[in-house]
N, C-alpha and C positions, 0 to 999 in steps of 0.2 A: 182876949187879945184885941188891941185898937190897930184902927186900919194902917195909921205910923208904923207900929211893930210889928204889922206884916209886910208890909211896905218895907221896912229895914232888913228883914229872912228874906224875902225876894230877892233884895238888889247884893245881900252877900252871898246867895246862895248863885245866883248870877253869876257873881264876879268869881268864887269858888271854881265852877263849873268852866267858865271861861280859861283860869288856872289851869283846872285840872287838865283840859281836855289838850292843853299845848304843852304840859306834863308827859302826857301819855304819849302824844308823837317823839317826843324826843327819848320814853323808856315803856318802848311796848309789852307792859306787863299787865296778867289777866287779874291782878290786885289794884292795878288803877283803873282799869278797863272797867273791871266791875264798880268800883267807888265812884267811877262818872257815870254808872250808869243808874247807879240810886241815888247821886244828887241828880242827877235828871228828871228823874220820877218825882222826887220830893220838889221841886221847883214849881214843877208844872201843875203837882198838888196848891201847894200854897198861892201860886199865880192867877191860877182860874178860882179860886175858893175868894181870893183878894176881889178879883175883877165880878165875882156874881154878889158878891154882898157891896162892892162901890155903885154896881147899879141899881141895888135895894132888889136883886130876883132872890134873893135866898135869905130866911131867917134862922136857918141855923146857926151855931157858933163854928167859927176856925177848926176848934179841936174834933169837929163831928165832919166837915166838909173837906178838909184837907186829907184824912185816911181814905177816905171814899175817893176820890179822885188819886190819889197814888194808887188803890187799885183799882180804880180803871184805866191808868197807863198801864199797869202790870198785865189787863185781860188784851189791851191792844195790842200788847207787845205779844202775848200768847196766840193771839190770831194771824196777827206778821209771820211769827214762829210756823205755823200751822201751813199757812199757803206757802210758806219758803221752803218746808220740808217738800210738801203737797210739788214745788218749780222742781227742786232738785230732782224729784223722781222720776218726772216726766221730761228732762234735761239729758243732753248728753255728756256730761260731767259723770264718770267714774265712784264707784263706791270705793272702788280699790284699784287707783291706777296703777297702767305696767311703766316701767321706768328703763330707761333704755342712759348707755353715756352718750355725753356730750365731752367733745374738745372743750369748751370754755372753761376756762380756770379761774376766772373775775366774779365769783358768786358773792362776795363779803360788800356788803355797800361801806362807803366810807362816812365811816360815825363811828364815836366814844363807846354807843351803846354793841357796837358790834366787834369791834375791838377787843372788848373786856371779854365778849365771848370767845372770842379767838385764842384770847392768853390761856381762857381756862382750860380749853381744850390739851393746847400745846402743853399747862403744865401738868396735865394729868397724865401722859404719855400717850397721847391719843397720835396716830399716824396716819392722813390720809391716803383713803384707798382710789377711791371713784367718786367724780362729780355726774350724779344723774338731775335725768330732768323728765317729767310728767306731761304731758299734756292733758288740759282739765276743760277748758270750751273757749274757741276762736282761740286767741292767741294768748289767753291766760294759761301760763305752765306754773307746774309747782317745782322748785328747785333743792335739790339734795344734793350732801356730804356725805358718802359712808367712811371712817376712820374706825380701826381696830384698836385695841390697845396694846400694850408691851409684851402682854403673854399669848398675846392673838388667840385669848378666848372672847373676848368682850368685844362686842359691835356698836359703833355710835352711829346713829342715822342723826344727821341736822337736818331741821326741815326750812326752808323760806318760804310761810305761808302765806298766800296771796291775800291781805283784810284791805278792808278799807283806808285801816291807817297806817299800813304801810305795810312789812315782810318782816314780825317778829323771825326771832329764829327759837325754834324750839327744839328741843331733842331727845332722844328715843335710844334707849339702853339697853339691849338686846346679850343677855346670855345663855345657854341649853344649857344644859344638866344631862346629858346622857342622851337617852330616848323618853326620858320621863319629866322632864318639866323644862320648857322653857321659860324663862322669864323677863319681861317685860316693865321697864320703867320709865313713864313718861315726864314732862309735862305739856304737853297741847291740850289746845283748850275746846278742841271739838270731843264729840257726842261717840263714843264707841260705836253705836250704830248696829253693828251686828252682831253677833254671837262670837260668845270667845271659848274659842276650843278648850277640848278638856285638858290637855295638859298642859294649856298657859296660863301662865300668873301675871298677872295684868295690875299695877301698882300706879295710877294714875295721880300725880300732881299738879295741878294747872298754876299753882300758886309760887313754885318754886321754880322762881328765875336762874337761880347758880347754879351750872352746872356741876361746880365743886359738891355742892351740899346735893345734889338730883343722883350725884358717881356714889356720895356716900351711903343714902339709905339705900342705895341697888346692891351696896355691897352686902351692908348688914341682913338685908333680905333672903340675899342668895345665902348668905354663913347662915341665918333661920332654917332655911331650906335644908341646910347640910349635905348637900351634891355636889362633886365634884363637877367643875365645870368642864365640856368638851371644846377642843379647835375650832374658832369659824371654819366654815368652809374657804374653798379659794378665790370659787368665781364669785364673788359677795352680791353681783346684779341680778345674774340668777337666782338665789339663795334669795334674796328678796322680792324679787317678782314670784317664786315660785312661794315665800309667803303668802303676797295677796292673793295669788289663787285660790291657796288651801282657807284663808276669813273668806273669799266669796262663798268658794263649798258649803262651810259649816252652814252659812247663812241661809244658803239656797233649803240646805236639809233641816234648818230650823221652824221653816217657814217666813222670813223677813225678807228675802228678796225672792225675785221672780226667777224662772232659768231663764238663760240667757236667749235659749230661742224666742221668750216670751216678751222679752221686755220693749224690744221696739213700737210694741202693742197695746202693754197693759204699764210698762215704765218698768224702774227697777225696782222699787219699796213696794212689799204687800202692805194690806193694812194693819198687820201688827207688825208690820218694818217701820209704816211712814208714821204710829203711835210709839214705838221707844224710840224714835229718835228725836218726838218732840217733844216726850218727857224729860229727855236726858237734857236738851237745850235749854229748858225753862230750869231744869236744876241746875244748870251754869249762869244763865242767865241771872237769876234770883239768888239762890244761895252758894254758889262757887262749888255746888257741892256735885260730883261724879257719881253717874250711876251705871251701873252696868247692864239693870235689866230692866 
């Protein structure tokens, strides 16, 4: 490869990236999130591998310097990963916050891409119940819909996650089965993090923007399952708070968090809490792909 033709990968891969990344503000999905984040990697390959052979420091070829240097973005990015798990633990930021209502009814920002969420909700029969809200560290809150659906077996949690580039909305499809299987279908695009009870089925898609298409395979899952679905309950805030409670237990009894008398102390992630969670990160990060353990 001549310095031209990397010179030319450079400046579209550049201009690519510049695309993408004002893309992904205006359609916050974990399929462009992730595609800018490997032309990222791959740029700043071919960029630095450009600039050390224009200065005559390196005589290797392109095709041998440019893999090397994408992974050593990938080991920077794994060490970021490591000390961020490493803040969180040591941070007042919740593994599992409690969620209390709010009066406020203005949760929907105004945009296309929120909008569209909105119809699908409404056409699937969904009905809102409660607007809750989190508190996560200073004045960052995480903001939630719970909506039921027509037979008020099925619970939809909307989340408004606080990122950098903005408050995807993501959501979380929640049916029992009796006393034997709850089932759970997401798409967020964070780390499970702790242990998942034995009788949850936990169905993560981080890739699946539609709600439409996220309602369909929760159904098919559940008909897999073959249970009869039971009634949410009534108070849906409780019934959700008292969720989180029961993922911090599992947790506490897995070994991955601390008890709670301990953590102002030692933080809340043991160290096989704050190793699966930056496992699971680096598998989203790099291959999209969900791990549970």
């Amino acid at each position: 490869m001549t310095d031209g033709i990397a010179l030319g990968w450079v400046l579209v891969l550049a201009v690519s990236l510049g695309v993408g990344l004002g893309w992904a503000r205006s359609r916050p999905g974990f399929g462009v999130t992730l595609l800018n984040r490997w032309l990222r990697w791959l740029l700043f390959g071919l960029a630095l591998a450009l600039f050390l052979r224009t200065m005559d420091w390196a005589g290797r070829p392109y095709w041998a310097l440019v893999p090397a240097f994408v992974l050593a973005a990938i080991l920077v990015e794994s060490i970021y990963a490591w000390l961020a798990v490493r803040a969180l633990s040591l941070s007042r930021i919740p593994v599992y916050p409690e969620y209390r209502r709010t009066g406020e009814d203005s949760f929907w920002p105004v945009a296309a891409y929120y909008l569209r969420r909105k119809q699908e909700i409404e056409a699937l029969g969904f009905t809102k119940q409660e607007s809750l809200e989190a508190d996560l560290q200073d004045e960052i809150r995480l903001r939630s819909l719970l909506y039921t659906d027509a037979g008020g077996t099925t619970r939809l949690q909307l989340l408004f996650v606080p990122r950098a580039g903005g408050r995807p909305a993501l959501f979380a499809i929640f049916t029992t089965h009796g006393e034997e299987k709850t089932l759970l279908t997401d798409n967020v695009w964070l780390p499970l993090g702790g242990a998942l009870p034995p009788r949850w089925v936990l169905r993560r898609r981080p890739f699946v923007g539609s709600l439409r298409r996220l309602h369909a395979l929760h159904v098919r899952e559940a008909g897999r399952l073959g249970l009869e679905p039971r009634p949410v309950g009534e108070d849906l805030v409780e019934q959700v708070n008292d969720e989180q409670d029961y993922l911090d237990q599992v947790g506490t009894e897995e070994g991955l968090l601390f008890p709670r008398s301990q953590r102002a102390e030692l933080g809340k992630l043991t160290g096989p809490g704050r190793y699966r969670i930056w496992k699971q990160m680096l598998l989203l990060q790099i291959f999209g792909k969900v791990g549970h353990g």
